[in-house]
Structures are given as structure tokens and as C-alpha cells.
C-alpha positions as CSV (number, residue, x, y, z in Angstrom):
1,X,-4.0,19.5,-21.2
2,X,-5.5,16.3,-22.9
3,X,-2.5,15.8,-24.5
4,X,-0.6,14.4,-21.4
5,X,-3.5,12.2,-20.6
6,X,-3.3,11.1,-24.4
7,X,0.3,9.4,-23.1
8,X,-0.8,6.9,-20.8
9,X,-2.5,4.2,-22.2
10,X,-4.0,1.3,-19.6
11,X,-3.3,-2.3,-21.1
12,X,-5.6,-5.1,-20.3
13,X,-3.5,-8.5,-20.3
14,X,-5.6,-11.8,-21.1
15,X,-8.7,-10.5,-20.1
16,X,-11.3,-13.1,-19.8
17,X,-14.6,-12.0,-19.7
18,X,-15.2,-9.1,-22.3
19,X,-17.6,-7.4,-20.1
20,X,-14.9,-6.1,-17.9
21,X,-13.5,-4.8,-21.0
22,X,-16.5,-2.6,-21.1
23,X,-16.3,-1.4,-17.7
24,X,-12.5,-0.6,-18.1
25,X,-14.0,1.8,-20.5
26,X,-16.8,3.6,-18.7
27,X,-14.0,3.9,-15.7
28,X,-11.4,4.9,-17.9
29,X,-13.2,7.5,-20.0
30,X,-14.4,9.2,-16.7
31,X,-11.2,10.0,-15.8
32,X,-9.9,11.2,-19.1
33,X,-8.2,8.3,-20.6
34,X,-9.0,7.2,-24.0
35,X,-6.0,5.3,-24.8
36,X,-7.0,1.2,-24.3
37,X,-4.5,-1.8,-25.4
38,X,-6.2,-5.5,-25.1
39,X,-3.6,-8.1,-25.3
40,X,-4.7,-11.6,-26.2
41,X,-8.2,-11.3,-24.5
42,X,-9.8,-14.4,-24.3
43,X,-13.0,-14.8,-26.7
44,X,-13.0,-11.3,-27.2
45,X,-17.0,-10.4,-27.7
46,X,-17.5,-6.7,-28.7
47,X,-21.2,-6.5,-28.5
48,X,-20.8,-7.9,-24.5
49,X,-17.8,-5.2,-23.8
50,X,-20.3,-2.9,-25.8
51,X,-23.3,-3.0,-23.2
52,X,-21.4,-2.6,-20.1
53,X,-19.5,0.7,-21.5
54,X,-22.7,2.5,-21.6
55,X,-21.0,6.0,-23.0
56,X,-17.7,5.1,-23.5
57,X,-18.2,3.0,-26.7
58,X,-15.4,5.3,-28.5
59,X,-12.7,3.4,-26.1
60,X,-13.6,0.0,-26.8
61,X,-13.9,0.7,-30.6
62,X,-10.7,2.2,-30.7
63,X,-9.0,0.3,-28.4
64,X,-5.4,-1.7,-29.8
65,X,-5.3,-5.8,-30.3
66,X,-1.8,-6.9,-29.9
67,X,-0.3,-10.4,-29.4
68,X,2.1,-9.9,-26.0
69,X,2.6,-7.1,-23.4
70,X,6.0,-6.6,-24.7
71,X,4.6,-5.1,-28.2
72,X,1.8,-3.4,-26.1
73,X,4.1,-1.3,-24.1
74,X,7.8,-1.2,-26.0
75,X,7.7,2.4,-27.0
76,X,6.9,3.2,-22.9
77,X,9.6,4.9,-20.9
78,X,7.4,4.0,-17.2
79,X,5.2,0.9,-17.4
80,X,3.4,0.7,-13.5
81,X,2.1,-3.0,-12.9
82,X,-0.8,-3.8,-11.3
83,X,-0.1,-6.9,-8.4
84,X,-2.5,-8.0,-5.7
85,X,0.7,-9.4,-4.1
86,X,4.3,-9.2,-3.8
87,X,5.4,-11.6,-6.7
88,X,9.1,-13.3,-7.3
89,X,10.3,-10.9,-10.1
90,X,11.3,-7.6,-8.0
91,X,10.3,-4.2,-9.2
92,X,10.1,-1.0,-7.2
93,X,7.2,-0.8,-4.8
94,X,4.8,2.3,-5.3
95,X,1.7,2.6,-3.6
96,X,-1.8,4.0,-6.3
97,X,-0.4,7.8,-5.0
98,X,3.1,7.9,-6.3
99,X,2.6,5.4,-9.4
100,X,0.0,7.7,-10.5
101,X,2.3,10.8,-9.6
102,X,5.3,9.1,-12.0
103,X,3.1,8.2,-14.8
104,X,1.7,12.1,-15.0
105,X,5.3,13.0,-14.9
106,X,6.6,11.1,-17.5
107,X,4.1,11.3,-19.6
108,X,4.7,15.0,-20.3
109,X,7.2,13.9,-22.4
110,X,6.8,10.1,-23.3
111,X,4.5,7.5,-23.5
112,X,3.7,5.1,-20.7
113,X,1.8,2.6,-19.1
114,X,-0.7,1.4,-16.5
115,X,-0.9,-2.8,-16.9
116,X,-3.4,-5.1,-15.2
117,X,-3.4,-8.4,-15.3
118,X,-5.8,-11.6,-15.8
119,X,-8.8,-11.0,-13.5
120,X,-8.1,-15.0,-12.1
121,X,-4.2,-15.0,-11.2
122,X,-3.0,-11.6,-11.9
123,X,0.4,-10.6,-13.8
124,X,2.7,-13.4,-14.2
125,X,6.9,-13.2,-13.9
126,X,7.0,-13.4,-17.4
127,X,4.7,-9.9,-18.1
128,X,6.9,-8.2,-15.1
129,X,9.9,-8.5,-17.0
130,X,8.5,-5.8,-19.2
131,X,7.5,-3.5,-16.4
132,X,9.4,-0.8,-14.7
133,X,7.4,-0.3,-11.5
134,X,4.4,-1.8,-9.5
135,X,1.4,-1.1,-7.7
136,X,-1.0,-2.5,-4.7
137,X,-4.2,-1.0,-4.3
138,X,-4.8,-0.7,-0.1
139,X,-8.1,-3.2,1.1
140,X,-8.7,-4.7,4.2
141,X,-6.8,-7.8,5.1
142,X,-10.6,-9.4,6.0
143,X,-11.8,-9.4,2.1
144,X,-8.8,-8.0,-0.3
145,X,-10.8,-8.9,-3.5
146,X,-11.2,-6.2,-6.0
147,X,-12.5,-6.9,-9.3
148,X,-10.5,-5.1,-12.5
149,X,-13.1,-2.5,-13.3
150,X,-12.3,-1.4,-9.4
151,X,-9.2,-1.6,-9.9
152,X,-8.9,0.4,-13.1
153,X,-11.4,2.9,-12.0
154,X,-9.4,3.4,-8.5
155,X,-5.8,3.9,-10.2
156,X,-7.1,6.3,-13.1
157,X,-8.7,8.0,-10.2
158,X,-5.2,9.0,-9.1
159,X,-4.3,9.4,-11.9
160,X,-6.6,12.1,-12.9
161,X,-6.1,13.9,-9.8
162,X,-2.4,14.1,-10.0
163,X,-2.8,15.6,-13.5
164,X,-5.3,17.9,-12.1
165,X,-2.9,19.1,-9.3
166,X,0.4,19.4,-11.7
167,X,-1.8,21.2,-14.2
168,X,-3.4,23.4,-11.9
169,X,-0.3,26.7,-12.3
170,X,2.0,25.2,-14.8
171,X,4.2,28.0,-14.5
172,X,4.8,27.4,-10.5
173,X,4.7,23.4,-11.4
174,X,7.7,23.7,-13.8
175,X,10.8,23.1,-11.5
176,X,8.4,20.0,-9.9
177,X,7.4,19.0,-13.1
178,X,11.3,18.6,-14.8
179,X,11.9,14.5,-15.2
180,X,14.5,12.3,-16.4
181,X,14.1,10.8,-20.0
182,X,13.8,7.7,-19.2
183,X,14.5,4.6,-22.3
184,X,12.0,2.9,-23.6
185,X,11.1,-1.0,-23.2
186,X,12.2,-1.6,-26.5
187,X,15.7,0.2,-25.9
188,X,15.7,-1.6,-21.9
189,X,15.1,-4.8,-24.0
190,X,18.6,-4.0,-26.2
191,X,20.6,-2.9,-23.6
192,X,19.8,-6.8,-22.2
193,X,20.8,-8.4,-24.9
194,X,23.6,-5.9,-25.9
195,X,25.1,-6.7,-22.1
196,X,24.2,-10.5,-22.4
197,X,26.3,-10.6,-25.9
198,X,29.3,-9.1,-23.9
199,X,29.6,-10.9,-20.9
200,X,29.7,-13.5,-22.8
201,X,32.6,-12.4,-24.9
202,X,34.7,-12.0,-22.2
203,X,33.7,-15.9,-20.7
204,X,31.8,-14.4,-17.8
205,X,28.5,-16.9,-19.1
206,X,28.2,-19.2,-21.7
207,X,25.7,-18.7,-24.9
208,X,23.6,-21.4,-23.9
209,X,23.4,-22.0,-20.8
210,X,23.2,-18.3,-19.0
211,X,21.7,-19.7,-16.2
212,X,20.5,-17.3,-13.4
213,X,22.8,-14.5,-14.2
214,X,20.9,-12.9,-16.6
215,X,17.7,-13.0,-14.9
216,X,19.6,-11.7,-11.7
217,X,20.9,-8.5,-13.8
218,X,17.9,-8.0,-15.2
219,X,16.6,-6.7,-11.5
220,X,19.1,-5.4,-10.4
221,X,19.1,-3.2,-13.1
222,X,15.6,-2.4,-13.2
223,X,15.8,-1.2,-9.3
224,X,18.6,1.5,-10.5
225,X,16.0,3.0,-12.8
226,X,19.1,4.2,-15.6
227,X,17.8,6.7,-17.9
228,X,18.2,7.3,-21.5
229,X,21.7,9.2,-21.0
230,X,23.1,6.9,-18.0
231,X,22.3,3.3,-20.2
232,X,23.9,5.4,-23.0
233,X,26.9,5.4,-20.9
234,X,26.3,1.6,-20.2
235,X,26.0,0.4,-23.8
236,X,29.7,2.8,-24.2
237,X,31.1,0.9,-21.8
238,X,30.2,-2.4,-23.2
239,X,30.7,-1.3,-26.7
240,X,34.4,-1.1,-25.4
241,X,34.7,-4.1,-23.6
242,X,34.0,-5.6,-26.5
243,X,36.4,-4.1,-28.8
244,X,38.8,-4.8,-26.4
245,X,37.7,-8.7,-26.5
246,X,36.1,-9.4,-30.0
247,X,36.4,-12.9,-29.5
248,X,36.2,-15.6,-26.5
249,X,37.1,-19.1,-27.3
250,X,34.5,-20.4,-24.2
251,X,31.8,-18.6,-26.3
């Protein structure tokens, strides 16, 4: 059973106060998740993320450093964002329920991902480009503040419970429990530039100044959801636009 939990990892983007590190932990651990990424925390102090663990030293101690989101989550085939608020780059809306519900599905078979932001301003555009989905925790309208250990402890809650309940008769679970293979960042992030590359062969936009379009495609595409086999299909299709074109003279 642990080894689906061991597939969803909770990544902690440019965390500023190393406390809430620590608390991540505790609420994390609780819940069965082990698996911590810290990307870029600011003036990361270990003894500080240490006290407010309490029993869940193992996480911090073990938990991955890495540079950007997009190295913290490229081998993921779901990567569920954490937003406060509807922001400009568009992503599929889930409430905590069915995020937590497609990250215990997925992770049967691959590797995902459960992202929160800075606790002062959130995710930016620039870390939602390497999500797949998002997520809004419910409050009241009066006082909607909820601090990232909260926040953490609320969505592995879910997710613990939807585990729970799809491991609870895996042999009646198995036709529920059947999910597309869905690509990884890292292959999403190919098929980009892959489809960038071709429209430009064929003149549709210019190396250097792709403007909009890109950006444009780039959510369109991610509302579709392809997976692995259909943005197979995709990368055939280009693949023979371009032999068809090898060379544009606007390019």
C-alpha cells in the first residue's frame, strides 16, 4: 500500500520561513507522505524546520534541494497546483476532493505532484506552466487566509482518504482504479518545443519573435489533458509536417 503514497511527493516552492518547512513535515508524515522537495527556500535553517517537525525529522532530513520547479516535478505525469486565486495562466479547476482523487490514481502507476507556493504571493505564471492541474482550498469569503502548514495538512488529508477508500477492496476498485498514462513534464516540455520548431518551419511564427502563440498553445493544450499515446500521435504528426517542409525561408 505505501508504495502508491511513495509516488506523490509535495513540493515546497520558495519557502520563506523554514519553520513552515517543519510543519509541512509533521502534517505530511501524518498522512503517510514522506516524499518532500524544497525548491530555492529562502535562508533555509534546518535546526528552525527541525523544532517545529517534532516526529517527523526523517522528512526534513531527507527531503530534495533543487534549483526550479521544473527539475522538482519533470519526471511527474499529474502536477496539482496549489492557488488561493484564479490566476492568468489557465489550468483545469479541481476542488481538494477530486485533485486528491487524480493524484491517488495516477500515482498507481507514475510519479506526481502536489505544489504550493510562496506563503506571501502564492504560485506565479511562470511555476504554472509546469503544472497540469490546480486546486482552491474552500474558506469563508469573511477571512480566506490559510497559512501553508493548513494548507498542506488539509490537501494530504484528502489525499490519505482517497487512498484509503481506493485501497479499501482492490479487487472491486480495479475497473475504477484503470487510468490513462499520462507524459511526463519533461516529455510535455518536448512536445512544446518539438511543435514550436515546426510551426515555424512551415512560416506559421517566426524564431524570434513567437509572440503570444506559443503561450496561447501551451493552454490550450494543457486543458485537452493528451496522454502519453495521444501526444505520441501529435509529435507523428509533426514529425511529418516537417519532413514534408524541412526548410522555410521566413525561418
Amino acid at each position: 500500500m505505501a508504495s502508491d503514497l511513495d509516488n506523490i511527493r509535495v513540493v515546497l516552492v520558495r519557502t520563506f520561513h523554514s519553520g513552515n518547512i517543519g510543519s509541512t513535515a509533521r502534517a505530511m508524515k501524518t498522512m503517510g507522505l514522506n516524499n518532500l522537495i524544497l525548491v530555492n527556500p529562502n535562508d533555509f535553517q534546518l535546526e528552525q524546520a527541525l523544532q517545529m517537525a517534532m516526529s517527523a525529522d526523517d522528512v526534513v532530513n531527507n527531503a530534495t534541494h533543487v534549483e526550479s520547479l521544473y527539475e522538482a516535478v519533470k519526471d511527474c505525469a499529474v502536477v496539482t497546483a496549489t492557488t488561493a486565486r484564479t490566476r492568468g495562466y489557465d489550468l483545469p479547476m479541481l476542488n481538494p476532493a477530486q485533485a486528491a482523487h487524480g493524484l491517488c490514481l495516477s500515482a498507481k502507476k507514475q510519479q506526481v505532484a502536489l505544489v504550493f507556493g510562496p506563503e506571501r504571493m502564492g504560485l506565479s505564471n511562470e511555476d504554472l506552466v509546469h503544472c497540469t492541474h490546480r486546486v482552491t482550498i474552500p474558506t469563508s469569503p469573511d477571512y480566506s487566509s490559510l497559512n501553508l502548514a493548513a494548507a498542506v495538512q488539509t490537501l494530504s488529508y484528502e489525499v490519505f482518504k482517497q487512498f484509503c477508500a481506493l485501497n479499501e477492496n482492490v479487487e472491486t476498485n480495479i475497473a475504477n482504479t484503470e487510468t490513462r498514462e499520462m507524459p511526463s513534464i519533461e516529455n510535455t516540455e518536448l512536445f512544446y518545443q518539438h511543435l514550436e520548431e515546426s510551426l515555424v518551419d512551415v512560416g506559421f511564427i517566426f524564431k524570434k519573435h513567437p509572440g503570444d502563440v506559443m503561450k496561447k498553445l501551451r493552454r490550450m493544450f494543457s486543458r485537452t489533458q493528451m496522454d502519453q499515446t495521444e501526444m505520441g500521435i501529435m509529435r507523428g504528426i509533426l514529425a511529418s509536417m516537417q519532413k514534408q517542409n524541412p526548410s522555410n525561408p521566413k525561418k
